[in-house]
NULUM-909369 format. One line per field, with one value per residue (C-alpha): residue in one letter; residue number from 1; x, y negated, z negated. Coordinates in steps of 0.2 Angstrom, whole numbers. Each point is the difference from the previous one (the first is absolute). Layout:
N
res <- c(A,...) $
n <- c(NUM,...) $
X <- c(X,...) $
Y <- c(Y,...) $
Z <- c(Z,...) $
This chain:
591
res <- c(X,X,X,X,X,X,X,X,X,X,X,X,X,X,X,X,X,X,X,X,X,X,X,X,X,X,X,X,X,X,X,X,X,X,X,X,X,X,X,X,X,X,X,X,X,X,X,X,X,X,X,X,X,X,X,X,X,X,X,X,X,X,X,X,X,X,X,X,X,X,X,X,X,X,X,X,X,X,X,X,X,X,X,X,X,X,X,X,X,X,X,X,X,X,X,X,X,X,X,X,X,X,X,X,X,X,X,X,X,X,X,X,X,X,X,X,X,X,X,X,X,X,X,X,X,X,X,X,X,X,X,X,X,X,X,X,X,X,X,X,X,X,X,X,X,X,X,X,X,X,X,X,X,X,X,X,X,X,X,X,X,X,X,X,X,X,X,X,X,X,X,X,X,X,X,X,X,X,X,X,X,X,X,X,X,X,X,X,X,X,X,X,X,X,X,X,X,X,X,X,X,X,X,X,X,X,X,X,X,X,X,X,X,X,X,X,X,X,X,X,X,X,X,X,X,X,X,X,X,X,X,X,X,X,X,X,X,X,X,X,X,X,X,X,X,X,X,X,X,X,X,X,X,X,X,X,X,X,X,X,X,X,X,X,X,X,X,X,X,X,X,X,X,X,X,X,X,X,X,X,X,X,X,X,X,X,X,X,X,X,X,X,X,X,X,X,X,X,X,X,X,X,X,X,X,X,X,X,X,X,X,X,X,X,X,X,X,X,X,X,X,X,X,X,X,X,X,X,X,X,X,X,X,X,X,X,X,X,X,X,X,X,X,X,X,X,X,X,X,X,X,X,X,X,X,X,X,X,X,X,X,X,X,X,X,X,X,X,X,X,X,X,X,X,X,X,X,X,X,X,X,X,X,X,X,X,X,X,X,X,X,X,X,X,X,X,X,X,X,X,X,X,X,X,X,X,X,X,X,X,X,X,X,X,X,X,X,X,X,X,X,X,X,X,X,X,X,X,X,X,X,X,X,X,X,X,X,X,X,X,X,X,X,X,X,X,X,X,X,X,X,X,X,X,X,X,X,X,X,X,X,X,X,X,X,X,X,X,X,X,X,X,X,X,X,X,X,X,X,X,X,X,X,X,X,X,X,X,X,X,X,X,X,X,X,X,X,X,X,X,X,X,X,X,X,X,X,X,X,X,X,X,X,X,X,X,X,X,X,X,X,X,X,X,X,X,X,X,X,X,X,X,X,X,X,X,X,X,X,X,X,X,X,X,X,X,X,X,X,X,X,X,X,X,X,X,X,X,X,X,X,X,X,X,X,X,X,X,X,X,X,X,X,X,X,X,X,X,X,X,X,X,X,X,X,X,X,X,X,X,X) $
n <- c(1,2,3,4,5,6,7,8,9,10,11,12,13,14,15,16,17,18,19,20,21,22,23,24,25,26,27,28,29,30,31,32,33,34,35,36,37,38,39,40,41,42,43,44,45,46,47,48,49,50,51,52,53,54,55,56,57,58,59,60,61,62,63,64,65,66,67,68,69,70,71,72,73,74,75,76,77,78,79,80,81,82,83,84,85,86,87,88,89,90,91,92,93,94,95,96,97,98,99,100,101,102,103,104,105,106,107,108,109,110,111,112,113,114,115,116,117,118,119,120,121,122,123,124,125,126,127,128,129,130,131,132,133,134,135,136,137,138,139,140,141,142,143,144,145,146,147,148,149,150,151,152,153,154,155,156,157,158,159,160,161,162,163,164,165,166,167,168,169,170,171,172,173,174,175,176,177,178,179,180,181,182,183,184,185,186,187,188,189,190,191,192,193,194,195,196,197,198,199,200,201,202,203,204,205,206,207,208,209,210,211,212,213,214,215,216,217,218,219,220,221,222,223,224,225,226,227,228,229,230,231,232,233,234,235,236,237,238,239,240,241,242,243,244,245,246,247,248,249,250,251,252,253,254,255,256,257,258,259,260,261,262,263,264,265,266,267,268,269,270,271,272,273,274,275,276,277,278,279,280,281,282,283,284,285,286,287,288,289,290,291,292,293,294,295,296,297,298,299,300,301,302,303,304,305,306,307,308,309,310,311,312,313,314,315,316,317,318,319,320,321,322,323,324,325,326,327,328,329,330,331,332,333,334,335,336,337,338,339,340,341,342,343,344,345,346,347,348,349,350,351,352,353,354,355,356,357,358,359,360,361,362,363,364,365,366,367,368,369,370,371,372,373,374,375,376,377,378,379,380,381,382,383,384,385,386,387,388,389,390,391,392,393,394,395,396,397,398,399,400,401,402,403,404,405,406,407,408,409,410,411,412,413,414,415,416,417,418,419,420,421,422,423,424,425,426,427,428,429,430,431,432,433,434,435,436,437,438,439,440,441,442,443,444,445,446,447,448,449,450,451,452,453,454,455,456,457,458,459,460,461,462,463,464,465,466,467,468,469,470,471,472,473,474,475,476,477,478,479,480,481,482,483,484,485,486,487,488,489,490,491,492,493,494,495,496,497,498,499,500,501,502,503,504,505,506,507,508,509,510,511,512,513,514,515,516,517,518,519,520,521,522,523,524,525,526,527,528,529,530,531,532,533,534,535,536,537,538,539,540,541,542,543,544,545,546,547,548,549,550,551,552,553,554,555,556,557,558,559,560,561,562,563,564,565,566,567,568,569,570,571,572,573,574,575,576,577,578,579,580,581,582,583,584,585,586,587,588,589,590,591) $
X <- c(495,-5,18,5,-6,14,-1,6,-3,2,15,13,19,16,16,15,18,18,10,16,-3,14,13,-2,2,14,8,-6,-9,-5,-2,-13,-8,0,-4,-15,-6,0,-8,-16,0,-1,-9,-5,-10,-8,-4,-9,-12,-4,-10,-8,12,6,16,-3,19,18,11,21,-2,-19,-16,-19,-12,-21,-11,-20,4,7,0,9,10,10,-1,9,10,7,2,12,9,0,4,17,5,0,12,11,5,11,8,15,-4,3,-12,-15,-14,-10,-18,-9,-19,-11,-21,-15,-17,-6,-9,12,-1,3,8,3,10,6,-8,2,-5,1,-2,15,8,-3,6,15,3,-6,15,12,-6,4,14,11,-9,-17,-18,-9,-17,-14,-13,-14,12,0,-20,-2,13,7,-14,-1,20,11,13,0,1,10,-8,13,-14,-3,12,3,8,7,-12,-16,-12,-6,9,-1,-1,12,3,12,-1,9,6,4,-18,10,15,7,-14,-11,-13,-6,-16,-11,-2,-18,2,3,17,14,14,15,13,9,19,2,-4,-19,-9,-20,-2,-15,-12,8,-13,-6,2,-5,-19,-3,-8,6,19,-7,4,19,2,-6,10,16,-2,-4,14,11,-7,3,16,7,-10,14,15,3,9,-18,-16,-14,-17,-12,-12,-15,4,10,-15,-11,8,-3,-10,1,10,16,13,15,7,-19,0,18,-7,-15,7,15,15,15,-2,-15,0,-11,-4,-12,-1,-5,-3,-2,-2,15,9,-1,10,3,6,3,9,6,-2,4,-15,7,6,-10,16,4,11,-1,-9,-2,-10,0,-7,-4,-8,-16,1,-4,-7,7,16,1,-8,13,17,-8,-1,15,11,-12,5,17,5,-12,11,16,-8,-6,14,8,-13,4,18,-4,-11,13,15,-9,-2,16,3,-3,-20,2,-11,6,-9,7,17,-1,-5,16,12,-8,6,16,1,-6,16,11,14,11,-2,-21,1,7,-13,-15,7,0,-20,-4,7,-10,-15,3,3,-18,-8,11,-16,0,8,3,14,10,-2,5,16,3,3,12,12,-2,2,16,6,-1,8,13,17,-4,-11,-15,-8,-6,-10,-8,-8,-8,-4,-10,-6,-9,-6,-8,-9,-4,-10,-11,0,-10,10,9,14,5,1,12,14,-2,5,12,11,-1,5,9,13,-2,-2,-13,-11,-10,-6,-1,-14,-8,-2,-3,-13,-10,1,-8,-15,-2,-1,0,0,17,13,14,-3,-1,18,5,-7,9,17,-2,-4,16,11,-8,5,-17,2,-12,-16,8,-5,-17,1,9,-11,-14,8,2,-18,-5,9,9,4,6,13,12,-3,17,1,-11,7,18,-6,-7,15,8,-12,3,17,1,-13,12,-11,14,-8,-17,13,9,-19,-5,17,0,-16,4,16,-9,-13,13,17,3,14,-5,-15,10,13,-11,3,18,0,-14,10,17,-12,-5,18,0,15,0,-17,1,16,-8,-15,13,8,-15,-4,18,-1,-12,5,21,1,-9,7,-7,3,-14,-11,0,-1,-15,-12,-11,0,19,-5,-11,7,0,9,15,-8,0,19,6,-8,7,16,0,-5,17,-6,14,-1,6,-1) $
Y <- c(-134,-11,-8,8,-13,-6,6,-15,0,-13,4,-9,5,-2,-3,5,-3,4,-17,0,18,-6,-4,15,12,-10,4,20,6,16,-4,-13,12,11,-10,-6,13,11,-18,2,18,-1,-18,-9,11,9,-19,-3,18,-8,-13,6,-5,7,0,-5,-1,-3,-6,0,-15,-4,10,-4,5,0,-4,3,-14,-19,2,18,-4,-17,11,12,-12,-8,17,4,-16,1,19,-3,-16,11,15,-15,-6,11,3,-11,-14,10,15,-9,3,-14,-3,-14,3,-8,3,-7,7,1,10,12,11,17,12,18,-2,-16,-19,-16,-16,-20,8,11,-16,-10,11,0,-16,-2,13,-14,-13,9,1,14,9,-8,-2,-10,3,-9,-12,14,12,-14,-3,22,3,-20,2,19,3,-6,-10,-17,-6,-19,-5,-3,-9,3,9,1,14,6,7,-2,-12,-6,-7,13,-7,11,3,7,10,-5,19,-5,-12,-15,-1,-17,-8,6,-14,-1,0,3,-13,-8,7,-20,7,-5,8,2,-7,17,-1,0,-17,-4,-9,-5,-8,-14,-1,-13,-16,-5,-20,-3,-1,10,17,10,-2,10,16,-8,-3,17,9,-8,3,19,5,-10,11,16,-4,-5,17,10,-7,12,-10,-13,5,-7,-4,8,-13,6,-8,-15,-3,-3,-17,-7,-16,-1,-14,9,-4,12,5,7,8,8,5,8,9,4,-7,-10,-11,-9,-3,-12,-9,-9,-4,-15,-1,-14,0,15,-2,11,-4,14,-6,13,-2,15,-4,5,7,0,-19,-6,-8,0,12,-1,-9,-2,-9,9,-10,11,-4,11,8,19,-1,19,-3,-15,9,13,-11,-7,12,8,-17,-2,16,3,-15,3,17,-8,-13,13,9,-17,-4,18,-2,-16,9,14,-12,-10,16,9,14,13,-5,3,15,7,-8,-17,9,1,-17,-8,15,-10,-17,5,7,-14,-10,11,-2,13,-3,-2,15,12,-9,5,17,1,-5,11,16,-5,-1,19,4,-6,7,12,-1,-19,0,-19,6,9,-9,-18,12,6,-18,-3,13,-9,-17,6,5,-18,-7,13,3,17,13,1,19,1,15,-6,-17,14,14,-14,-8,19,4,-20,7,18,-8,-12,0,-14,-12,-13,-6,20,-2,-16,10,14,-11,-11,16,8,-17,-9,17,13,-15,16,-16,13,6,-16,-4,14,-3,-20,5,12,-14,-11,11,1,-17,-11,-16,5,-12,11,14,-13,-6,17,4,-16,7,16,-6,-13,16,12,-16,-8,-17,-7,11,-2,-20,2,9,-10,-12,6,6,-20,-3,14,-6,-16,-1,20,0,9,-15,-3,17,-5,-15,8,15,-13,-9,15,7,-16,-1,15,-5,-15,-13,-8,-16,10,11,-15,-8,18,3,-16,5,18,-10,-10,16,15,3,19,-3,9,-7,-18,7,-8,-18,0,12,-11,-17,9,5,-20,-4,-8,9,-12,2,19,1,-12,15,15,-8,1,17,4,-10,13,15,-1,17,-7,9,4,22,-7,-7,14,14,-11,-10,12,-4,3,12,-11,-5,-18,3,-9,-16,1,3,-11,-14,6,3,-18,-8,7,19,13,19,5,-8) $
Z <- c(-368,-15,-7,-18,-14,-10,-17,-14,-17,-14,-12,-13,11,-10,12,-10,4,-9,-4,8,8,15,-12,-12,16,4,-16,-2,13,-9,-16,4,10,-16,-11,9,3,-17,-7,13,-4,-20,-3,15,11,-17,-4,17,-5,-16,3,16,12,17,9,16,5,-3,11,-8,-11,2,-5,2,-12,0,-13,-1,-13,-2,-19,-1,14,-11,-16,10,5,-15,-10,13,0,-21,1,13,-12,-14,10,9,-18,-1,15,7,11,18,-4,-4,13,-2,11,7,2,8,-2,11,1,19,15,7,17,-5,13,-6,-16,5,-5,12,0,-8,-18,3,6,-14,-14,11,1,-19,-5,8,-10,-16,-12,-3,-13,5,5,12,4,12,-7,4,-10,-14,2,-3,-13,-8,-14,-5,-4,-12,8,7,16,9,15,14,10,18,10,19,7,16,13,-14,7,-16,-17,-16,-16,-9,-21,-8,-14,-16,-9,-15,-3,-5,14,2,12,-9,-9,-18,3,16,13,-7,-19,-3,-8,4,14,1,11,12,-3,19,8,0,11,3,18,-2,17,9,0,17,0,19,-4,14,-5,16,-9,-16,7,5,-18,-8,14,-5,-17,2,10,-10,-14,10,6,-17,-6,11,-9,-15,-10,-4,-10,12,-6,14,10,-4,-18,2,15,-15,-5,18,0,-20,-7,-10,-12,3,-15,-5,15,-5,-15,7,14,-11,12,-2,18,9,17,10,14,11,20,10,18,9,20,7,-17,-15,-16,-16,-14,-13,-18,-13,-19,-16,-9,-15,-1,15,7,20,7,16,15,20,12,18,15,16,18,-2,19,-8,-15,-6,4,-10,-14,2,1,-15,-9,3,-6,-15,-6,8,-12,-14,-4,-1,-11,-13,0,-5,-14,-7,-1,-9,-13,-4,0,-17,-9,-9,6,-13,2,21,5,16,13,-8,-2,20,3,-12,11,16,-6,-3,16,10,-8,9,-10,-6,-19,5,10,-16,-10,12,1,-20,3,11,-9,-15,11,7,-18,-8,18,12,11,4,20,-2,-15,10,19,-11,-8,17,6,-13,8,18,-6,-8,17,3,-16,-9,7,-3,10,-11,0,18,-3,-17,10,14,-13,-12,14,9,-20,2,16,-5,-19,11,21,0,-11,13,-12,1,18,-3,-10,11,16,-10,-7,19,7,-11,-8,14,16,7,8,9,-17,-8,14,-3,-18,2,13,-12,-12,11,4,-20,1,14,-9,-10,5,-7,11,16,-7,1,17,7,-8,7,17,-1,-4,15,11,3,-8,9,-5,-16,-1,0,-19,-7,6,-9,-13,-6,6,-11,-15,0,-19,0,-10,16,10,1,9,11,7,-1,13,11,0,5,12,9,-1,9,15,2,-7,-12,-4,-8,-9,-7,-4,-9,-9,-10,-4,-5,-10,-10,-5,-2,-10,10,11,16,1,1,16,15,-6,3,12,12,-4,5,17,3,-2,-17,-8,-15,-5,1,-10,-14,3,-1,-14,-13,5,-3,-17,-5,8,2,6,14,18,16,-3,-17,12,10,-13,-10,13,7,19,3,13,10,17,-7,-14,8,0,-18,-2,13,-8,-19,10,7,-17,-7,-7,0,4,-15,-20) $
């Protein structure tokens, strides 16, 4: 008997999901449900009919839509995302119901009503990659639809997702025709474009200086997943390959390629190898003043060629993201700040933050309020205002709102899943308000799948680990974590919890080493306990008191019932280490 044929079609497929669908059932159950449902009933589902669309399924939060065509399909798409702006308006913050679509044009296996295959899988993974409220859409969707609609589109350059063999170039589209990415004039116009309000950055094709031909292909491979992997970090605005590939083997001056490409930063490179031995060097610049602001040189024995690639590129851009983050806090911190849109309001809420002082702290909170007040929307807002309540926890006398730093930080999450610094307040108000380190991991862990090169999230890992009892998985984190970003702005942090973490393995002369490095680095008086309690260990009672003593200058209701209700790994087994070395340096039970 002759096997059935499979039947497959070509079709435009919209994947469709509700924002924050978990949380609002958490908060009503069955008015979420309602609500839902009567706004299928009287706008989406007739919306779908209009333009000749069919429902292939909806599953609680998520429905899946076919098109017969790419362009009615986006048109579709962005009346409905115009249409439920318009009803959210006016609606308080926790009933808006708010979509992520996600649009690619592919074969797809059909089996009865149903519809399988990659160009399901894309649009799937396209609806991921867009904001609440937003569109992204496959390069082929772009190549059907990009010129016969009136809206405008960002290229988000190549994307690799999980379990798709191949990278998608991905677009988003801009609503309103004029969104803050969006140029002044198309690329190749000759006009001018304008610089995105979110970091910029246009990778160069790394020059291969070894004379050898064979390493060409070493070069343009660091350089593309350098471009991808910087591509998944939502907070940048990425020029795709394909475009920045056209300046390869082309003298350039940076700041025209700036203006050209319409970005704020330039990143090149080149490679040399000689014998077993590759060397990268790779430099970030200002595009608009041409002026250095950053540069490495990594020299690797060259046994397998990918792996080398890959540890490369993972510490180019694992310290390329703190580095713009810097740069934009130095931006917003030279304008006043009645000229600060809210994306720079976030960035001067950051610096403040990063002081980690009390006064700093109620500044950064007054930033990040203003930013949720010019855009609700932006997750970053509320995950940076969220960390003001955990760092309180570390610096007032006074309980700070322990729900407020784990509401803010879920509402962070629910906005944008795939934002890591949302995944960094989550953990930090779990672990450092609640001491809950088993959903602290949790939280740090799905930060580091959204970005494995985020040195925050490792921190937070390593923390995590220390307060579950595993200080010894926990060093290799923090570890990376200063490999990843050895001018972050926590580094202090991360010296203190490696002090710490070897404190309590028993390794006293490495925690005294790391503590006077987290001493010179951090002013928060818990992170600053393992120096005088690894002296006290060594028997040096002197120099731990003189230790004790400039903590207890800055906190004099120092005690050891604080230490216990504030530093996160009090119930670890090792804990005791910790007080019995506070204890011998002179620390008392009590104020």
């Amino acid at each position: 008997m002759a096997e059935e044929r499979i039947q497959r079609r070509l079709a435009a497929i919209i994947s469709a999901d509700v924002v924050g669908y978990s949380a609002m059932m958490g908060r009503d159950e069955a008015g979420t449900l309602a609500r839902l449902k009567a706004l299928r009933a009287d706008f989406l589902h007739p919306k779908v009919a209009e333009y000749g669309g069919r429902i292939v399924k909806t599953t609680g939060d998520g429905t899946l839509i076919e098109f017969p065509s790419a362009v009615d399909a986006v048109q579709h798409a962005v009346d409905v995302q115009r249409g439920l702006a318009e009803r959210n308006a006016e609606l308080p913050e926790d009933r808006k119901i708010r979509l992520r679509l996600g649009i690619n044009v592919g074969d797809i296996i059909i089996d009865g009503d149903d519809i399988f295959g990659d160009g399901v899988n894309v649009a799937a993974r396209l609806e991921a990659l867009a904001e609440p409220g937003g569109i992204c859409i496959s390069a082929r969707v772009h190549d059907y639809a990009g010129d016969r609609l009136d809206v405008a589109f960002d290229d988000l350059g190549a994307q690799r997702f999980k379990n798709i063999a191949e990278p998608v170039r991905a677009y988003r589209v801009r609503l309103d025709g004029n969104g803050d990415d969006a140029p002044a004039a198309a690329a190749g116009s000759g006009g001018p474009l304008a610089v995105p309000s979110k970091p910029s950055v246009a990778v160069l094709p790394f020059e291969n200086m070894s004379g050898d031909p064979e390493q060409e292909h070493f070069a343009d491979g660091i350089t593309e997943d350098i471009i991808t992997a910087l591509s998944q970090i939502r907070e940048f605005f990425v020029i795709a390959r394909n475009t920045t590939f056209t300046y390869k083997g082309r003298p350039v001056d940076v700041p025209s390629v700036a203006r050209e490409l319409g970005v704020r930063y330039v990143l090149e490179g080149s490679v040399r190898k000689a014998g077993n031995r590759v060397r990268i060097t790779a430099q970030l610049i200002d595009g608009q003043t041409g002026n250095h602001i950053w540069a490495d040189r990594y020299d690797r024995e060259l046994q397998d060629i990918f792996a080398v690639q890959d540890e490369i590129t993972q510490t180019v851009v694992g310290m390329l993201g703190p580095e713009l983050s810097l740069a934009e806090q130095r931006r917003a911190l030279i304008k006043p700040p009645e000229n600060l849109n809210a994306w720079e309001l976030y960035h001067r809420g950051m610096y403040h933050l990063y002081r980690r002082t009390a006064e700093d702290n109620a500044q950064a909170r007054d930033f990040f309020d203003g930013a949720i007040a010019q855009d609700p929307n932006f997750a970053g807002s509320h995950a940076g205002l969220s960390r003001t309540h955990s760092t309180d926890w570390l610096l007032a006398d006074t309980r700070t709102d322990r729900d407020l730093a784990l509401e803010l930080a879920r509402k962070a999450v629910g906005l944008d899943n795939r934002a890591h610094q949302s995944y960094v307040a989550l953990g930090l108000a779990h672990l450092l308000v609640h001491h809950d380190a088993e959903a602290a991991l949790a939280a740090f862990e799905d930060g580091i799948r959204v970005n494995p090169n985020d040195a925050q999230n490792r921190n937070g890992r390593a923390m995590a680990l220390m307060a579950l009892g595993r200080a010894g998985e926990a060093i290799a984190d923090q570890e990376q974590a200063i490999r990843l970003s050895p001018s972050d702005a926590n580094i202090g942090i991360f010296f203190a919890r490696l002090a710490l973490s070897n404190l309590f393995l028993g390794r006293f002369d490495t925690a005294v080493d790391f503590g006077l490095k987290a001493a010179e680095k951090t002013n928060v008086w818990v992170e600053r306990l393992a120096l005088p309690a690894a002296l006290a260990q060594l028997g040096r009672i002197d120099d731990a008191r003189r230790a004790l003593d400039v903590i207890r200058a800055q906190k004099p209701a120092l005690c050891l019932q604080l230490v216990r209700e504030r530093e996160p790994s009090s119930q670890a087994p090792y804990f005791a280490v910790l007080l019995d070395g506070l204890r011998a340096a002179g620390l008392q039970e009590t104020p």
